[in-house]
C-alpha positions, 0 to 999 in steps of 0.5 A: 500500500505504501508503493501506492501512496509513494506513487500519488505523492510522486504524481502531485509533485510533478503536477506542482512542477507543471502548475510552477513551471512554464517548459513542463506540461502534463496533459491530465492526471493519468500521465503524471502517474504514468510520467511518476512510474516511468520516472521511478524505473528510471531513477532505479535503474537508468541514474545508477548506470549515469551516476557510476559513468560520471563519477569524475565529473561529479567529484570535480563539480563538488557534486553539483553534476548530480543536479545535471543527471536528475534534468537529463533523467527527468528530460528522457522520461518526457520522451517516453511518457505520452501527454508529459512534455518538457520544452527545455534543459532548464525546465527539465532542471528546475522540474527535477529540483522542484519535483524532487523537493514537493515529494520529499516534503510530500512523503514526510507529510504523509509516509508514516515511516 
């Protein structure tokens, strides 16, 4: 039951994202919850592989590459997901950052764990 509420939150926190940023549209409610499975197969499978080839460039930005990997995962699930659309690299960023967040603060909210 947690992987349901986990997937709600995760689909609202893209819907913020859309609300918030102006290069992020989603269609309806039923592709963000396409566009919140997709992106959490992504982030499991696809960033680690991402994350381990950019190791350098990562250490020498202090991390802050990190940041660039989320906008290019977030980016590449746009593709793949009908009805969710990012328009540029920078709303791609600031939808991973503002995404990432909104869940976050969403989970604590409501994940009794």
């Amino acid at each position: 039951m947690s992987w349901l509420l986990s997937l709600l939150l995760n689909s609202a926190a893209l819907l913020v994202a859309d609300y918030f940023i102006s290069s992020i549209e989603i269609s309806g409610i039923v592709s963000a919850l396409i566009a919140a499975v997709v992106l959490g197969f992504v982030n499991t499978f696809l960033r680690p592989v991402l994350l381990f080839l950019t190791f350098p460039i990562t250490v020498f930005t202090l991390g802050f590459f990190i940041l660039v990997v989320n906008a290019i995962t977030f980016a590449f699930v746009s593709w793949f997901v009908p009805g969710f659309n990012v328009y540029s690299f920078t709303g791609a960023f600031m939808g991973a950052l503002l995404t990432g967040l909104v869940s976050w603060v969403l989970n604590l909210i409501f994940n009794d764990r």
